[in-house]
C-alpha positions as CSV (number, residue, x, y, z in Angstrom):
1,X,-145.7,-89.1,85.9
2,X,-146.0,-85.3,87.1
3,X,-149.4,-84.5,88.9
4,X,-150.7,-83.2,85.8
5,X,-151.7,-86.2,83.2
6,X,-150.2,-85.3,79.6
7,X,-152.3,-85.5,76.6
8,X,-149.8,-85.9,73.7
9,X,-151.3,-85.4,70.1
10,X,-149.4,-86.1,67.2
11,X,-149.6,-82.6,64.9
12,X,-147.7,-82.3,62.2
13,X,-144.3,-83.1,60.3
14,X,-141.0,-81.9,60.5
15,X,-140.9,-81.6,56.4
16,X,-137.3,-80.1,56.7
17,X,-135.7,-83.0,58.3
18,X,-137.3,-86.0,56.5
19,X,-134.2,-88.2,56.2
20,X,-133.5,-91.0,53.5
21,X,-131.5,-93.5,55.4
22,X,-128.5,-94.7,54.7
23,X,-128.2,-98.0,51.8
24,X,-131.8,-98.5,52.5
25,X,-135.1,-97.5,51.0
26,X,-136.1,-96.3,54.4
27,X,-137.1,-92.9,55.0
28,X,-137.1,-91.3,58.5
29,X,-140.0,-89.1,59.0
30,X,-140.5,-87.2,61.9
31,X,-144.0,-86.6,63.3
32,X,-144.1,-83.6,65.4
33,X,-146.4,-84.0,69.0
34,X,-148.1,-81.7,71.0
35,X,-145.9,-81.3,73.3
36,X,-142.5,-83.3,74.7
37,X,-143.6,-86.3,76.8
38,X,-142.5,-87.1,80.4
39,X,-140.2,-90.6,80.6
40,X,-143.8,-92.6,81.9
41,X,-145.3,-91.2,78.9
42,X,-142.7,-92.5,76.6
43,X,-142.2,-95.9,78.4
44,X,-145.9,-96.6,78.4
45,X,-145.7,-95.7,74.6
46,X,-143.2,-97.9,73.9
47,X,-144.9,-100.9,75.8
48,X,-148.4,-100.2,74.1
49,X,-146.0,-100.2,70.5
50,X,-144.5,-103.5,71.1
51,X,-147.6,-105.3,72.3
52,X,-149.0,-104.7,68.4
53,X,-147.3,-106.4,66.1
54,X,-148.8,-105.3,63.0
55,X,-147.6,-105.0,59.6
56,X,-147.7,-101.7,59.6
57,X,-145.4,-101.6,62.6
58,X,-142.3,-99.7,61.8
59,X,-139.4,-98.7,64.0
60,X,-139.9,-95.5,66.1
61,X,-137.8,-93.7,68.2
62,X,-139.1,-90.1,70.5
63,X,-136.9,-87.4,71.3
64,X,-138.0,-84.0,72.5
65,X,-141.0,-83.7,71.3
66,X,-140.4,-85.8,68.0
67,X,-141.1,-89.1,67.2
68,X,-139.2,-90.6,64.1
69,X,-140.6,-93.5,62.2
70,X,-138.7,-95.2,59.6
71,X,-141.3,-95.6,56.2
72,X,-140.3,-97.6,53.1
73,X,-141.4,-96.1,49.7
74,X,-144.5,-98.7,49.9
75,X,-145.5,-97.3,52.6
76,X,-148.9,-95.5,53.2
77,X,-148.1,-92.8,55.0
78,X,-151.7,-92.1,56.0
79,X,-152.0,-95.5,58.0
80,X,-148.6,-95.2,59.3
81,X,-150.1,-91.7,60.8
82,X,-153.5,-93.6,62.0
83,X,-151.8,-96.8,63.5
84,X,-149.4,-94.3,65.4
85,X,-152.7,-91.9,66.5
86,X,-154.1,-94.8,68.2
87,X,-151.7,-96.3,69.9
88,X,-150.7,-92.2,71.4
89,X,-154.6,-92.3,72.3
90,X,-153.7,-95.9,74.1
91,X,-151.0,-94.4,75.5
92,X,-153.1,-91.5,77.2
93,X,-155.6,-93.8,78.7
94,X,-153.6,-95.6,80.3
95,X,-151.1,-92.9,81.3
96,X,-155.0,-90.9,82.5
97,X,-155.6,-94.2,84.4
98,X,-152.6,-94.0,86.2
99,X,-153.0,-90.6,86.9
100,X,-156.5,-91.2,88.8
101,X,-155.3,-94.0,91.1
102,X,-152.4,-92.0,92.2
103,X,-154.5,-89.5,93.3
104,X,-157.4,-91.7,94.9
105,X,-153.8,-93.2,96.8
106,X,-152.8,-89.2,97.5
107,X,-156.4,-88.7,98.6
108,X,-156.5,-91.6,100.9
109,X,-153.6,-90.7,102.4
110,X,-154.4,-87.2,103.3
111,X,-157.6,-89.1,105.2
112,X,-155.3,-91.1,107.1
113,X,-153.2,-88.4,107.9
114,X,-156.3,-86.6,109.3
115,X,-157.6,-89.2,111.3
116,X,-154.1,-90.0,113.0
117,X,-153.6,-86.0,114.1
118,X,-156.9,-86.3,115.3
119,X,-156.6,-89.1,117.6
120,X,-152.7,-87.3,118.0
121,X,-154.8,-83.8,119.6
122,X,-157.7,-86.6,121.8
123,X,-154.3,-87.9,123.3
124,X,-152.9,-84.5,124.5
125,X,-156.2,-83.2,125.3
126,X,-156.8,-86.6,127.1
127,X,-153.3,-86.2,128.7
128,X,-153.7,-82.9,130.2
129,X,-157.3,-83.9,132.2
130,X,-155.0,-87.1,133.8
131,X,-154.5,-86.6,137.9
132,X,-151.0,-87.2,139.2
């Protein structure tokens, strides 16, 4: 994930490109997000998606910054929408949680990396007070 942690929000729909698919009664409708999610984003999304199996789970697919969900006609929307909210909101937890231990490990590096060109200068300073 970059340094910054996204916060993805789903906010609105793509009205124009709601899609009847093919020799089904399956409709594709594409929520619109905040903004496009980095690949750690998505694959954490997926994994928190597939750990639910829920009735209301319905095939969904991100691109850009577009996820499409394929609804049937029985479908209520609405709790489509909320079941997808929560499981974004999963998604940046744990994509937030990520983000903090990589910088705690970033942080403690930068220690270590102190402490050793410290003892680095006490040896050259040692080194020129040596008698030959």
């Amino acid at each position: 994930m970059s340094d910054d942690c996204q916060k993805i929000r789903i906010v609105g729909v793509d009205k124009a490109a709601i899609d009847m698919r093919a020799g089904r009664q399956i409709w594709a409708i594409p929520f619109k997000f905040s903004s496009k999610p980095d690949q750690d984003w998505e694959k954490k999304f997926y994994e928190v998606q597939q750990r639910d199996k829920n009735v209301m789970k319905r095939h969904m697919r991100i691109v850009g910054d577009v996820i499409t969900v394929e609804v049937s006609e029985l479908d209520d929307l609405q709790k489509v929408l909320d079941a997808m909210r929560l499981e974004v909101a999963e998604t940046n937890v744990l994509c937030e949680g990520d983000h903090q231990t990589k910088l705690k490990v970033r942080r403690e590096l930068e220690a270590l990396q102190q402490k050793q060109g410290d003892v680095t200068k006490k040896f050259k300073d040692d080194s020129d007070k040596l008698q030959f």
